[in-house]
N, C-alpha and C positions, 0 to 999 in steps of 0.2 A: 139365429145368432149372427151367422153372417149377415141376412136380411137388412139385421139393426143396425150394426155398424157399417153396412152400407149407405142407409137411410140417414144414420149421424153424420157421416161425411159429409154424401147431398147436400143435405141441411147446413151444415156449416159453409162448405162453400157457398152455396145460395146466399147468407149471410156475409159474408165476407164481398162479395162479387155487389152486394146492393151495398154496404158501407162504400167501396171503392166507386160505384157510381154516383151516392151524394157528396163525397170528398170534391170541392171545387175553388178549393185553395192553392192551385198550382201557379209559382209565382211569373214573373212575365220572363221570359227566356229566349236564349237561341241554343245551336247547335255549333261546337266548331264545324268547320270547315275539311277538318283533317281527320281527326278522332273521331267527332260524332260525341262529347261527351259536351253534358249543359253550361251553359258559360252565360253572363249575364248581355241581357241586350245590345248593349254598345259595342261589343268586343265580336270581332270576326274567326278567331284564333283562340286557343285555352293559355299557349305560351307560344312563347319566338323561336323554341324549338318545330310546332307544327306549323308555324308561319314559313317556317323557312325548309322543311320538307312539303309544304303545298304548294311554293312558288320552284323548288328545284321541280318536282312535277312537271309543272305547267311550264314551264323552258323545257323540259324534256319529250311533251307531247306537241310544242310548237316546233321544235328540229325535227323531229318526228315527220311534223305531216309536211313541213318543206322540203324536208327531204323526198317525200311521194311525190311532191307536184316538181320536183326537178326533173326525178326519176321518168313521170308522164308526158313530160314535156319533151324530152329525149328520145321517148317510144313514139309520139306521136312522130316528132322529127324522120325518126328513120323511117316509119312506116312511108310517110309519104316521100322521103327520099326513095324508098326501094318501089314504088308507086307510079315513081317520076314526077312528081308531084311537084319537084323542085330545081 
């Protein structure tokens, strides 16, 4: 009993898993940028709301690493000031 309705399952899946591999009608696309949900070719973004949470991002990760290279810029300074270096 169980056997069978194991076996039905199998087989169905099996079935299913070969339709989804001849299905080759997937039309041409991208992905936003932000989301990740499908958007057509031309378009970078789904809407101007993720346009504008992916560019506040990318300002936020470009202060970000300027803010490290000050930061190392300043570590290296003292180092070689306490080094004599300077």
């Amino acid at each position: 009993m169980v056997d069978d309705n194991l076996k039905n399952e199998v087989e169905s899946l099996r079935v299913e898993i070969n339709r989804l591999k001849s299905k080759k009608d997937i039309v041409p696309h991208r992905h936003c940028m932000n989301c990740g949900i499908a958007i057509p070719p031309d378009k970078q973004f789904c809407s101007k709301k993720c346009e504008d949470e992916w560019n506040t991002l990318l300002r936020r990760k470009k202060m970000n690493m300027y803010i490290w290279m000050i930061f190392l810029v300043i570590l290296i300074i003292i180092l070689m000031a306490s080094m004599g270096g300077l």
